[in-house]
Each structure stands twice: as structure tokens, then as C-alpha cells.
C-alpha positions in Angstrom: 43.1 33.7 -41.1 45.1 30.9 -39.4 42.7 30.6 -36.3 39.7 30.0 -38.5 41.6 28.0 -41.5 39.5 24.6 -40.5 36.0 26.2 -41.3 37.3 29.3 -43.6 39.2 27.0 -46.2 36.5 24.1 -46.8 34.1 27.0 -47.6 35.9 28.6 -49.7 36.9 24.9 -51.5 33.0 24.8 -51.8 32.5 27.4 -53.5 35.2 27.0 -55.9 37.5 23.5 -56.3 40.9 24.7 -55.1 39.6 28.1 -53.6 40.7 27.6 -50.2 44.0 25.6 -51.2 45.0 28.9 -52.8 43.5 32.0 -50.7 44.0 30.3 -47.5 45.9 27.2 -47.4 48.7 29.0 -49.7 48.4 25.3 -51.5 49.1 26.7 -54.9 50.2 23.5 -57.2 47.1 21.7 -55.4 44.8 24.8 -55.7 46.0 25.2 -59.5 45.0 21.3 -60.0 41.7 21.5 -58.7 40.7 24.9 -59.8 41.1 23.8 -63.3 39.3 20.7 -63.1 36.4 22.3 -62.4 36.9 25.1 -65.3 37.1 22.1 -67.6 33.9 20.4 -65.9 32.2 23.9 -65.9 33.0 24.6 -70.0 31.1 21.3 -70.6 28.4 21.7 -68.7 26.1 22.7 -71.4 27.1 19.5 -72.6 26.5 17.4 -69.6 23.3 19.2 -69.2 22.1 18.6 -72.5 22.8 14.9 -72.5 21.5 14.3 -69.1 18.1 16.0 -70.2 18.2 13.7 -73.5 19.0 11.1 -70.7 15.3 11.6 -69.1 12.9 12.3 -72.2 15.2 9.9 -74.6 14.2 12.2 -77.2 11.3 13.5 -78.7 9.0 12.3 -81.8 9.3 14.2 -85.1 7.9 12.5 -88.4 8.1 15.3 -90.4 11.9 15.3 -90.2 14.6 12.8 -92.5 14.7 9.7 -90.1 19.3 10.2 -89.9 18.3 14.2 -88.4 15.4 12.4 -85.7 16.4 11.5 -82.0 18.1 8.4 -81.8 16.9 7.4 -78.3 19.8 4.7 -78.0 22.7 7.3 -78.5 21.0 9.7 -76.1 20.8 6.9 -73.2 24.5 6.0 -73.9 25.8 9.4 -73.7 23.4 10.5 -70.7 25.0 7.5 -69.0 28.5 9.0 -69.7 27.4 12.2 -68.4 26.1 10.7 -65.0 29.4 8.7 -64.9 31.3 11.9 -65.7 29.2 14.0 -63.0 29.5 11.3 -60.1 33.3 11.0 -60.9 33.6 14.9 -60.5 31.5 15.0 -57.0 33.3 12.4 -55.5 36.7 14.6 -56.7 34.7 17.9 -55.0 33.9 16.2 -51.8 37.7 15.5 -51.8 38.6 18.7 -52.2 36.5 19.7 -49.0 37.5 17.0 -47.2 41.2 18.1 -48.1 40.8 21.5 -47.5 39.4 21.6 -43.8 42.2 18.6 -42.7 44.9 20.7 -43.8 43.4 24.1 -42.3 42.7 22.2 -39.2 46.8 21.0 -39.6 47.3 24.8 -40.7 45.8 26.0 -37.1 47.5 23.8 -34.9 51.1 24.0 -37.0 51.1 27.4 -38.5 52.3 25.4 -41.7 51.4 24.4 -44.8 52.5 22.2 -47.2 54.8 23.3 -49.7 54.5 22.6 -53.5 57.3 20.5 -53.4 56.2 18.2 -50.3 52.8 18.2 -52.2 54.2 17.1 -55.1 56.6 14.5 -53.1 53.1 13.2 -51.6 51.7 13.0 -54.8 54.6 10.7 -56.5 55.0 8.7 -53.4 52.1 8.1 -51.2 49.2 9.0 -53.4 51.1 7.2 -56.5 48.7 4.1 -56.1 46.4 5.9 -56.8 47.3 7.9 -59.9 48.4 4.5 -61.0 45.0 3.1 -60.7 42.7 6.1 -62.0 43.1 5.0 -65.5 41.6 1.6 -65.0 39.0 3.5 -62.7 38.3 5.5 -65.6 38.6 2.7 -67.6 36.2 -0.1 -65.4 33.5 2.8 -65.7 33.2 3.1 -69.1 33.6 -0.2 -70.4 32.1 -1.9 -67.9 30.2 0.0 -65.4 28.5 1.7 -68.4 27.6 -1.4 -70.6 26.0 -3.1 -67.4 24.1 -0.1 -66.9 23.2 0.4 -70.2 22.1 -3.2 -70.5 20.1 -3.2 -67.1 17.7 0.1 -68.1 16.8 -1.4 -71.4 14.4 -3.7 -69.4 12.6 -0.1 -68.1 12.4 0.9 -71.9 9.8 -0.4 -75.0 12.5 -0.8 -77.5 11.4 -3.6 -79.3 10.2 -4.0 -83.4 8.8 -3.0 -85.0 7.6 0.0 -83.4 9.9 1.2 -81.2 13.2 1.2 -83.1 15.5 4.1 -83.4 16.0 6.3 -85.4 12.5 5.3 -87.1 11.0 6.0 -83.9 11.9 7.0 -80.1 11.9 4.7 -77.2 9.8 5.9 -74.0 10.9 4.7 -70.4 7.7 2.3 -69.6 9.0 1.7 -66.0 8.2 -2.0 -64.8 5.6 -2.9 -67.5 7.8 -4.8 -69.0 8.4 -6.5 -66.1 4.3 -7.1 -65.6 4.4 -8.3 -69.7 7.1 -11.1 -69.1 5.2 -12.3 -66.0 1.4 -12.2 -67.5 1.9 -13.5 -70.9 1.6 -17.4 -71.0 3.9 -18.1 -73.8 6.7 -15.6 -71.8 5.9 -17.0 -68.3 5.9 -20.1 -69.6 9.1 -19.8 -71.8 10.5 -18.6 -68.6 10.0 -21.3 -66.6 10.9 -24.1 -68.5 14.3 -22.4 -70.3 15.1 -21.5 -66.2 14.5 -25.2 -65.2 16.9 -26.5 -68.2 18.9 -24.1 -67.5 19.7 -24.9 -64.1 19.7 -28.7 -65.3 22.0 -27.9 -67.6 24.3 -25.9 -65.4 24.2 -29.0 -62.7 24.3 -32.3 -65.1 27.6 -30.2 -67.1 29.7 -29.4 -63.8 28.6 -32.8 -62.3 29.5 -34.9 -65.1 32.9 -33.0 -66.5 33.8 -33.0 -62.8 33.8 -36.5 -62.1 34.3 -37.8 -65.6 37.9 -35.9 -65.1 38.2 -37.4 -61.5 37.9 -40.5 -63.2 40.4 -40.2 -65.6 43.1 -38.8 -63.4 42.5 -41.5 -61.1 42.8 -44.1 -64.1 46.3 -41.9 -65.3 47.6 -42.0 -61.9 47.3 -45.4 -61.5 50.8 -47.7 -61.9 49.6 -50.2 -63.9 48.6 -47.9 -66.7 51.3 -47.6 -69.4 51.8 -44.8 -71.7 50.0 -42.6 -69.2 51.5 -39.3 -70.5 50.9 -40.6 -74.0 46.8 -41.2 -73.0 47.0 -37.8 -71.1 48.2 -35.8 -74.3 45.1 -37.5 -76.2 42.5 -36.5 -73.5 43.6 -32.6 -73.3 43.1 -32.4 -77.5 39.2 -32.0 -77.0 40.4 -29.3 -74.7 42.6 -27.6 -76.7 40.7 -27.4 -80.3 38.4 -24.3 -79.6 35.0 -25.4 -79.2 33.1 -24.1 -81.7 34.8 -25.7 -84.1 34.6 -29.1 -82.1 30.6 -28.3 -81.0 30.3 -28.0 -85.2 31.9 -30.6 -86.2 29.5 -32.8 -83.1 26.6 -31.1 -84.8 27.2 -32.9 -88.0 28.1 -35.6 -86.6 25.2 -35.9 -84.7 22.9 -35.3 -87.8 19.5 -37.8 -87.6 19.4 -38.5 -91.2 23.0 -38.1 -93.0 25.3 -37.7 -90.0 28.2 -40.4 -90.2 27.3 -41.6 -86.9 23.6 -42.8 -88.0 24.9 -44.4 -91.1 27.3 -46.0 -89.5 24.2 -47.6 -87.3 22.1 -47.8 -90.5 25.0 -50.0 -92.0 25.3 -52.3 -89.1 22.0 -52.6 -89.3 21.6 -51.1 -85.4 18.7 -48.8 -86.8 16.3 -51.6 -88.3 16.9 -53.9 -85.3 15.6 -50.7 -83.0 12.8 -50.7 -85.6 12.1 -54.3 -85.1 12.0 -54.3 -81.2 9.7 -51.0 -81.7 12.6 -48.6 -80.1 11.9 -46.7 -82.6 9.3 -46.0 -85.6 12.0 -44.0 -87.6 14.2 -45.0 -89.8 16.7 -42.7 -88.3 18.3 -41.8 -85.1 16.6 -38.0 -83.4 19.8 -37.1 -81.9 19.6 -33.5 -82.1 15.4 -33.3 -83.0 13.8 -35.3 -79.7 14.1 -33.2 -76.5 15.4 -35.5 -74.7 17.7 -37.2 -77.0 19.0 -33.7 -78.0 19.8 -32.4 -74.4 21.6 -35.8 -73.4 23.4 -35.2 -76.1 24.3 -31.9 -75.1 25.5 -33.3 -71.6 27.5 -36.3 -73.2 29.3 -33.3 -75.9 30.1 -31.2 -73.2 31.3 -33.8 -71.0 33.7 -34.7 -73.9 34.8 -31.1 -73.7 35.1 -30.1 -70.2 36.6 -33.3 -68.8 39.9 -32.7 -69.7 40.5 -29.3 -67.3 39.3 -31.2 -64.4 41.7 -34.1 -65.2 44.8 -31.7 -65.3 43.3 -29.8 -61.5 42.8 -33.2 -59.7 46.0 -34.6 -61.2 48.0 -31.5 -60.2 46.2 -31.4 -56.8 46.7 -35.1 -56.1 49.9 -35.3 -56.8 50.7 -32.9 -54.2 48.8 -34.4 -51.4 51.4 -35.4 -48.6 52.5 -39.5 -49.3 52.6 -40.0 -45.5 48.7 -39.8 -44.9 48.4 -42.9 -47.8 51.6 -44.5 -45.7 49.6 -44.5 -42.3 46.6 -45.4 -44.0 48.2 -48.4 -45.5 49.9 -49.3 -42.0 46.3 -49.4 -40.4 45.1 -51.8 -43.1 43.2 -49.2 -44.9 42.7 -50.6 -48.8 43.2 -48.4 -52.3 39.0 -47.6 -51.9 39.0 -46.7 -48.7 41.9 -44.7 -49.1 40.3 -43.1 -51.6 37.0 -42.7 -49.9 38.4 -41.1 -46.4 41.3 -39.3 -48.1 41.4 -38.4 -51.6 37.7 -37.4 -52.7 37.6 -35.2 -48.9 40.9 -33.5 -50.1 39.7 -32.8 -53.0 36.5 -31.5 -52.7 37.7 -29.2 -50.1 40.2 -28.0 -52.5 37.7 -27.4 -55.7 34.7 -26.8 -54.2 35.4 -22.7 -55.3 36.1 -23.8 -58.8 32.8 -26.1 -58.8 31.0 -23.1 -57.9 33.0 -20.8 -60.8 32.2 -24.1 -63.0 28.6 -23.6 -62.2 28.9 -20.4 -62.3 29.9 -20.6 -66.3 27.8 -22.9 -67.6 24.7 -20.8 -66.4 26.3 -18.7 -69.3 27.6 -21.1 -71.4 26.7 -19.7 -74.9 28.6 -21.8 -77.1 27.8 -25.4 -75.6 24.4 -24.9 -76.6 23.7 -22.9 -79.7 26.5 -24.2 -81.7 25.3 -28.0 -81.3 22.1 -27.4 -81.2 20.7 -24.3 -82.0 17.9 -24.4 -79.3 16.5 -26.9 -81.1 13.8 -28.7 -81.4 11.3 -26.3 -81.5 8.0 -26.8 -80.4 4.1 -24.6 -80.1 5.8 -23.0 -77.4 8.8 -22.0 -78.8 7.1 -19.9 -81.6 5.6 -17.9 -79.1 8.4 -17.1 -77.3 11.2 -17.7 -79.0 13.0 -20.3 -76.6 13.4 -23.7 -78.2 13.4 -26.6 -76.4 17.1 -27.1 -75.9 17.6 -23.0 -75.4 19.2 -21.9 -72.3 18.3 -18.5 -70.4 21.3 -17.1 -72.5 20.8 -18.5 -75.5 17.2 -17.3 -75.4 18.4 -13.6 -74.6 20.8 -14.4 -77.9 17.1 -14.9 -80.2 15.2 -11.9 -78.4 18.2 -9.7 -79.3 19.6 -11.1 -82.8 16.9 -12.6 -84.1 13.7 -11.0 -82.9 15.0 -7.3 -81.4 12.7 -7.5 -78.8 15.8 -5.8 -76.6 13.7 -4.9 -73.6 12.7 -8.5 -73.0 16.3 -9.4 -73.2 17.1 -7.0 -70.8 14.6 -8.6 -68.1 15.9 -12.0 -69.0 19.4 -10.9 -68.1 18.7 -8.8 -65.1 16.9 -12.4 -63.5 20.4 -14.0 -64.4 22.3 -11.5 -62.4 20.1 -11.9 -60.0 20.4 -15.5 -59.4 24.4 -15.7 -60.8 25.5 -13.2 -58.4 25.2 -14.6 -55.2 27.6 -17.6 -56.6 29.9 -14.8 -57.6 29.7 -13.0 -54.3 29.8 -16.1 -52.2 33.0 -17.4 -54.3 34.9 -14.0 -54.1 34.0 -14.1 -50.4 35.4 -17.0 -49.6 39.0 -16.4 -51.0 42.0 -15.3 -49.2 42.5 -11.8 -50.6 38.6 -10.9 -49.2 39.1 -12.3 -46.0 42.4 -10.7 -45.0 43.2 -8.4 -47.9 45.9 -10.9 -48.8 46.5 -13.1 -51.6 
């Protein structure tokens, strides 16, 4: 059996996980392992089975019965998706076991030994401890995340949406890319599209831009000698930073109210508002900061500059005072002033340093939740927000927020979240990529 242990033992491992580690490797404790991994997976097949078939048809209609004892479409997508995760996770461990099988018969051939239980186990504490150590948060990554995004992404190949497709009431079919063809051909979708995508990506720009170099500024103005009390100043900048922001972004929202907001009566009372009535500024005796477009999305810019600034001020303060003095010394020897300094040296330095988190920053506000719908709702509304659903102010995220919540059209979601992936990801990839740990597996 030795000659042939490199083709005998692999087949046997196919046939049966652990087989060939025990008939002809002698590889007991492994053999054991595997063998009863696979009894386990084989006593739940049924199961599996079951689920992955409920997986396919999502259930089937039946009127006649109580609606708690009909198919709930939902729960049999979620656990078919834990059934392919469970199945996949035991392939990959059978292809180990055949991979593992005909390396050690090959070994087994040309030594005439095996490993022994207790080298096995040695192995197993001390070079394959890594990865014990990381198979819980393998196990964990795929069900909590790997799951969810799955889950999330197939929705958009469904028809659950109210009325008439809502579990358990009714079953969901798999509709493959019609909705899809339905987002793209309907005008008030297409539409809504397009213009929450374009504010979006305005959004996403004018937020990184501004908090960016509003907290270049203000390092630059804290750095500077002549300032006193800088630390004092510096304490009062990071407190819009560290209130949480929904409670700042509600407090701005009242503020900001047209009508009774303390900010417009302040205006009233200096008499601000009937001068802009006079000059023909404005025909309302009231300021639209949150109910114009525009007003309402420079407003958003201006509330989440006030917000954002601060973490930019502590990076560039951190990263400038670490720059080297003697590139400022040799540029003050060759008559280079505080501007050009600046110019040739700091803002080059910097940028180069950042440009990753710029990117993350970017990144975020493309799904910055908060800094829109807790100032602002999505509001104003307009003919084509009650068509579909996206007010005027509503980012892509936001908008996904109202389809779900609000309307449960969850298959439309889903397509409006797969086309953020779609263009958030190569950010992501190109950020990751760029670091030291991708590049040479260091950190």
C-alpha cells in the first residue's frame, strides 16, 4: 500500500473525509477529525437540502392556509443563504482533505513514514494555530457580513415590494433583472436617479472639499505665533466634533427653521428680512433656509462644514507639526516668504500625506446618512419627489432609507444600493491598494 499511497489515499479521502488518513495514511487523530465533520454535515443534509430548495422556489402560494403557517419567502432566502455558506465552507474543508491526503501519501512513499498523532497535533498548535485562531472570525465575517451583503444584493432580483408582494401575506418570486429594466424605464425612477446621483456626488465633493480646507485653515491660523490662547481656541473648535451629530444636526434643524427658527427672528428683529423685502431679495416674509433647493443644500454644506472641520484641523496640525524644521530653514535662507513656503512646501506635504484619507472622506459622505436626513429630511419636496420618493435634498442613501422604511418597495432599494457599490468600490479598492500592508504584506 505504500508504493501506491499518493493515488490510493486521496481516493479513499474522496470517498469518505478522513478515509485515507485512517486506512492508509495510519493518520488517526486527523482521520477521526475529518471523518466526523462530514457525519455531522451528512446528518444535516436533509436540512441543507431543504433550505437550499426553499432557497430556489422562495416558497410556494397557499391562501387557504392561516397567514403565520404560509411560506415566509424572506426566512427561506436567509436560511438558504446559510446553507450555501455552510455547503461552500464544507467543500473548501473536503478539497483539503484531498489535497492533504495525496501530499502526505506522496511523503508516505518516498519516507515510509507518517505522521504521528502527536507530531499532528504539535502541527496543529504551532504551525496551523493561525489559523484555528482565525476560523472564528472566518465563521464569523461570513455570517454577519458576507451573508447580509448577499442577502441585500439578491433582493434587487426579487418583487418584494407592497403591497403585493409582502411576506407572509404573500410569497416573493425571483423576477431576475426586471427590476433592473423598471428603475431604468420609468421616468419618475430614471429620473429620481439621476438627479439624487448628481447631488449626491455634489454633495460627496462640496463636504470633503470644504471640511478639508476649512480645517487647513484653521490649523494654519492655530499654528500661527501671533495667535494667543491657541490651545484655548483649539478646545472650542473640536466641541462641534465631539457632540454626536444627530443631536447637533437637530438642534441646526431648528435653528434653521424659515418661520419660528431663532436665527430668522433674530433677522426679523433687526429688521434684515423686511430690508431683503424692500430690495426685492425676497417676496417672503421669511427666510427658506431648509424649504428652497438651493438654500436648503447650501445649508447642508455650511452645517457639515461646521461639523467636519474639526478632524481635519487635528490631522494637518499633527502632520505639520512633524514636518522636518530644516526644509522652512533653507527655505527662509533662499529668501523664500511665509506664502511661498506654504505654497512649495506645506500644501505638497500635505496633500501627499492625506490624499488616502480624502478618498476615505469621499468615500463616507457618499454614505453619509445622518448629514442629510436629520437636517433636512430630503426636503423640499417637489412633483418629482412624489413619484419617486427622493426629495430634493435626498441623497442616494437617504433615498434607499424612504424606499425601505417608508415605502417597502425593498427590491428598488436593493438596485439603488448595488449602483452604490458599484461606484463606492473602486474608491475602496483603490485606497486599500495603495497602503503599505497591500503592497508588501506589511504594515
Amino acid at each position: 500500500m505504500r508504493q501506491t499511497a499518493g493515488k490510493t489515499a486521496p481516493i479513499a479521502s474522496a470517498l469518505f473525509m478522513g478515509l485515507g488518513h485512517i486506512v492508509v495514511l495510519r493518520q488517526y487523530a486527523k482521520g477521526i477529525i475529518l471523518a466526523l465533520i462530514e457525519t455531522v454535515f451528512l446528518l444535516n443534509a436533509g436540512t441543507l437540502l431543504t433550505a437550499l430548495v426553499g432557497f430556489i422556489t422562495l416558497g410556494d402560494p397557499k391562501p387557504k392556509m392561516p397567514i403565520m403557517q404560509r411560506d415566509n419567502s424572506i426566512f427561506m432566502m436567509i436560511d438558504g443563504l446559510i446553507a450555501i455558506v455552510i455547503v461552500a465552507l464544507f467543500l473548501l474543508l473536503y478539497l483539503y482533505n484531498v489535497r492533504d491526503a495525496r501530499k502526505s501519501g506522496l511523503d508516505y512513499e518516498q519516507t515510509g513514514e507518517t505522521q504521528t498523532t502527536r507530531a499532528y497535533l504539535a502541527q496543529l498548535f504551532d504551525k496551523a494555530f493561525p489559523y484555528i485562531g482565525l476560523s472564528p472570525a472566518i465563521v464569523m465575517l461570513a455570517f454577519f457580513v458576507v451573508i447580509p451583503l448577499l442577502f441585500s444584493a439578491l433582493l434587487a432580483f426579487t418583487n418584494y415590494t407592497a403591497p403585493s408582494n409582502l411576506p407572509p401575506a404573500n410569497v416573493v418570486d425571483w423576477v431576475g433583472i426586471d427590476t433592473f429594466k423598471q428603475m431604468a424605464s420609468l421616468p419618475q425612477y430614471s429620473q429620481g436617479f439621476a438627479r439624487t446621483a448628481s447631488w449626491t456626488l455634489v454633495w460627496a465633493f462640496a463636504s470633503t472639499f470644504t471640511t478639508y480646507f476649512g480645517g487647513l485653515f484653521m490649523a494654519l491660523a492655530l499654528l500661527d505665533k501671533k495667535i494667543k490662547l491657541a490651545k484655548i481656541f483649539r478646545i472650542i473648535f473640536i466641541l462641534p466634533y465631539a457632540v454626536p451629530g444627530m443631536i447637533s444636526l437637530l438642534i441646526w434643524a431648528n435653528l434653521l427653521n424659515g418661520q419660528f427658527g431663532p436665527l430668522t427672528r433674530a433677522l426679523r428683529d433687526l429688521g434684515i428680512v423686511q430690508w431683503l423685502n424692500n430690495t426685492g431679495l425676497l417676496n417672503i416674509d421669511y427666510i427658506p433656509w431648509l424649504s428652497d433647493v438651493t438654500m436648503a443644500r447650501v445649508m447642508l454644506v455650511v452645517v457639515n462644514l461646521w461639523l467636519g472641520f474639526p478632524y481635519f484641523m487635528l490631522l494637518i496640525t499633527g502632520l505639520m507639526t512633524s514636518m522636518p524644521p530644516e526644509l522652512y530653514e533653507a527655505a527662509t535662507i533662499d529668501g523664500a516668504g511665509t506664502s511661498q513656503q506654504f505654497r512649495y512646501i506645506t500644501l505638497p506635504l500635505l496633500i501627499y500625506q492625506t490624499i488616502p484619507l480624502m478618498i476615505m472622506s469621499f468615500s463616507y459622505n457618499m454614505n453619509n446618512f445622518g448629514g442629510v436626513y436629520f437636517l433636512t429630511q430630503g426636503n423640499p419636496s417637489d412633483k418629482l419627489t412624489t413619484q419617486s420618493f427622493a426629495g430634493a435634498t435626498d441623497t442616494l442613501m437617504t433615498w434607499i432609507y424612504k424606499l425601505t422604511v417608508d415605502q417597502r418597495m425593498y427590491n428598488k432599494a436593493a438596485v439603488v444600493a448595488i449602483l452604490i457599490f458599484a461606484a463606492i468600490a473602486p474608491f475602496a479598492i483603490y485606497q486599500f491598494s495603495q497602503t503599505k500592508s497591500f503592497k508588501d504584506g506589511e504594515m
